[in-house]
N, C-alpha and C positions, 0 to 999 in steps of 0.2 A: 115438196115437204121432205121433211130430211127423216131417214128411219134408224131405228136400234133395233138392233137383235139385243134377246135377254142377257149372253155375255157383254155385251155393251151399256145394258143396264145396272149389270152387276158390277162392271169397274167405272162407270161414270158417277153412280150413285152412293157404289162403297155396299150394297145391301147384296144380300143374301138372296139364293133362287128363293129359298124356301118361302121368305120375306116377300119377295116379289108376285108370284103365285099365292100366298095367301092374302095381299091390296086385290090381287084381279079378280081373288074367290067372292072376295067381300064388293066387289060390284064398284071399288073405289077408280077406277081405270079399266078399258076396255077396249083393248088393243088390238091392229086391225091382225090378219093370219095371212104367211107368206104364200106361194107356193106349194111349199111343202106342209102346209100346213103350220107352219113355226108363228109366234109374236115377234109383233114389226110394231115400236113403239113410237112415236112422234117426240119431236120436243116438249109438246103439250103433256104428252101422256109422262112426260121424266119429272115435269114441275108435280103434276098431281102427285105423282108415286113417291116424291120426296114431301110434298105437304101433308100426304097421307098419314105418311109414318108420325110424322112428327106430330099429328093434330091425337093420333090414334094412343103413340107414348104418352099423350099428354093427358089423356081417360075422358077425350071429347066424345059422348055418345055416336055410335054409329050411325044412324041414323041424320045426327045432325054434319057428319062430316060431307055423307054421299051428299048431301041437299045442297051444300054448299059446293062440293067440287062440281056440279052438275052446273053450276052458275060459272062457277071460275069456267070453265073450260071454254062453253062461248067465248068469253071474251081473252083469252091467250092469244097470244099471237105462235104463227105456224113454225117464226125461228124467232134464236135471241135477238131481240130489239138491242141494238148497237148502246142505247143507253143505260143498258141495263134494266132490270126488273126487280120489284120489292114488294112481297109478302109479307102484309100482316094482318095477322088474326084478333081483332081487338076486343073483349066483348063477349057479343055474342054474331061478332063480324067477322068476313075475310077482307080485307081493304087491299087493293093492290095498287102499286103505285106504277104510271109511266111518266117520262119526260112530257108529255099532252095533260096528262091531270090523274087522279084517283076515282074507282070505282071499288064497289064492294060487293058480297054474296054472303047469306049468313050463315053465318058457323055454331061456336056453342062457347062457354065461361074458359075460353082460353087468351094469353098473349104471346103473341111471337110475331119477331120481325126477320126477315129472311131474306139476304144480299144474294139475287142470282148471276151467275156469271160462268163466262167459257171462255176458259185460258189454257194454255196447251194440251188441247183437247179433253180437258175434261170439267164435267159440269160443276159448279161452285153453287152451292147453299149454305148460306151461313149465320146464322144470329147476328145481328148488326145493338150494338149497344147494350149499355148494362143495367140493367133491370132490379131492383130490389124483389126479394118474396120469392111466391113460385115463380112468377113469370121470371125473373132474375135466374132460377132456378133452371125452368126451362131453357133458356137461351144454354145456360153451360152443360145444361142435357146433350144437346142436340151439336154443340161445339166437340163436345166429345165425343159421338158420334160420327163427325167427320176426321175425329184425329185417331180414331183405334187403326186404321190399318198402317196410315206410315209412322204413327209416333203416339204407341200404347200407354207409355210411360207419360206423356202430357195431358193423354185421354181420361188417365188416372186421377190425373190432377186436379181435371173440367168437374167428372164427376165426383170427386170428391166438395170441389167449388158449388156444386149442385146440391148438395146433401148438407152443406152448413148452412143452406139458405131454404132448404126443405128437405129437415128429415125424415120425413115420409113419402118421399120422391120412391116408387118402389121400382120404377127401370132405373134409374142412375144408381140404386143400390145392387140392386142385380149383377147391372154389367160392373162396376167397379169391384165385385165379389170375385166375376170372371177374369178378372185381366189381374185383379190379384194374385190368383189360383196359375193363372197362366206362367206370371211371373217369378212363379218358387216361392210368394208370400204366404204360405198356408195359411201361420196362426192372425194375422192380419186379415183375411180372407172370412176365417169363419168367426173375427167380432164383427163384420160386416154383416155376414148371415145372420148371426144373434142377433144384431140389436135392429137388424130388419123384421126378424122376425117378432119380438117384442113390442115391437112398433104395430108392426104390421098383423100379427096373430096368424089365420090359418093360408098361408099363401103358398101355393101349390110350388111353385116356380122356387122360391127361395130354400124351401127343406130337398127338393129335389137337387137343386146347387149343392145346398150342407152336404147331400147324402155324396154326392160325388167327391165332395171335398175331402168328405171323414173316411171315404175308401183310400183315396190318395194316402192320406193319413197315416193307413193301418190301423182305425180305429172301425171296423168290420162289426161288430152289435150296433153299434150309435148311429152307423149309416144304414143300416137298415129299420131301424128306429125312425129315423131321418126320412126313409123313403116310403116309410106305413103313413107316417101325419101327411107327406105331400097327396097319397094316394086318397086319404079322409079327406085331404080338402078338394080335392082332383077325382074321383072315381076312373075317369077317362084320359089320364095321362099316360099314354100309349110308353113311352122312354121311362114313364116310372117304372112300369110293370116289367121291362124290360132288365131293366138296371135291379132290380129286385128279387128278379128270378134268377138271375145267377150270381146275385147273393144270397141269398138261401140256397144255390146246388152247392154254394163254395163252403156256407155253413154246413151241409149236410141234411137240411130240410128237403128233400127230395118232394113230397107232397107240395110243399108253397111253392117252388121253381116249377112245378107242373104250373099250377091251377094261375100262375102270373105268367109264364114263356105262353098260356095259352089266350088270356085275358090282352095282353099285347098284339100275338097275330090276330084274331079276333080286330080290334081297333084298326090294325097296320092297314089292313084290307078295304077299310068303310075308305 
């Protein structure tokens, strides 16, 4: 059986350690330990941690993803089947398709269909067809997810293509926020932030964005403004209290960059 170390999961999947580590906290994947104690991931375990995300972006109850992948995984095969493999989430189903026939495991109110593939060494998942609605939605989520690291400016595009087919998609608004921000687009950036946030009301993720955005800015009140609504809707957003406290030391609030630089290590540590 063939293994991955986590830098290998991290460029075959395109996902983040943090990312990674936070599917194995959550019991979504439960990868064997090297030698040295390190994770050694299977082929199995790269489909789960890519189905993961994507069932998880999609606000599939946790509970119904573990039930489900706990089924898929019996039935995976230990390497890529030469014909390929196809994920789809129908329903309240996982259906998975081989060249022999289709079996399923059940999931929760989500669609996606998932082309897997391994070509010059590196794993391929991909939305296969185009979907009206959310599930239409989804598919250009998850497309632009595979397009942020080599071609940001397409990823832009995916999720942008995700957001006219569901604008209350709140990951495709997020990260199209981010790659905005990335890109020098600020005031582009933060009508993205507004009208997620308008849409969406008290979401922790998205004023934490703003507030980052409105620093870049030079707009230093608004972003902290910005970073008090994330923290009301967030009590335990460790990077909020972070990103807070020194802006209130830069405003000269000396007392709130105490009582958040401490509210932060506090959280850092759990």
């Amino acid at each position: 059986m063939s293994e991955f170390g986590v830098r290998d999961v991290e460029r075959l999947l395109r996902m983040s350690r943090s990312t990674i580590q936070g599917l194995i906290r959550a019991g979504f994947v439960a990868p064997a330990r090297g030698a040295r104690g390190e994770y050694r991931f299977s082929f199995q375990d790269l489909i789960l941690l890519r189905t993961a995300r994507a069932l998880s972006a999609a606000k599939v109850p946790t509970r119904r993803i573990t039930r489900s992948l706990k089924a898929l995984r019996r039935r995976l095969p230990d390497t890529v089947p030469l014909s390929g493999l196809r994920i789809c989430a129908v329903g309240d189903r996982v259906v998975v398709a081989e060249k022999c026939g289709r079996w399923h495991a059940d999931s929760g109110q989500y669609l996606l269909e998932l082309d897997v593939s391994v070509a010059d060494g590196e794993l391929s998942v991909q939305a296969r067809g185009e979907i009206s609605g959310k599930a239409g939605a989804e598919q250009w989520f998850n497309q632009g997810l595979e397009l942020e690291a080599d071609s940001p400016e397409n990823a832009q595009e995916a999720y942008q293509r995700a957001l006219s087919l569901d604008p209350g998609h709140l990951a495709a608004r997020i990260n199209l926020g981010r790659l905005l921000h990335e890109a020098g687009r600020l005031p582009e950036a933060e009508r993205v932030y507004r009208d997620g946030l308008a849409r969406a009301g008290k979401d922790a993720v998205l004023w934490f964005n703003l507030g980052v955005l409105l620093e870049d800015m030079g707009r230093h009140e608004e972003a902290i403004a910005a970073y008090e609504s994330a923290l009301r809707a967030d009590p335990r957003f460790a990077d909020c209290h972070y990103n807070l406290a020194l802006a209130y030391e830069a405003a000269g609030n000396a007392r709130g960059a105490i009582r958040h630089m401490g509210e932060y290590r506090k959280l850092a540590r759990r």
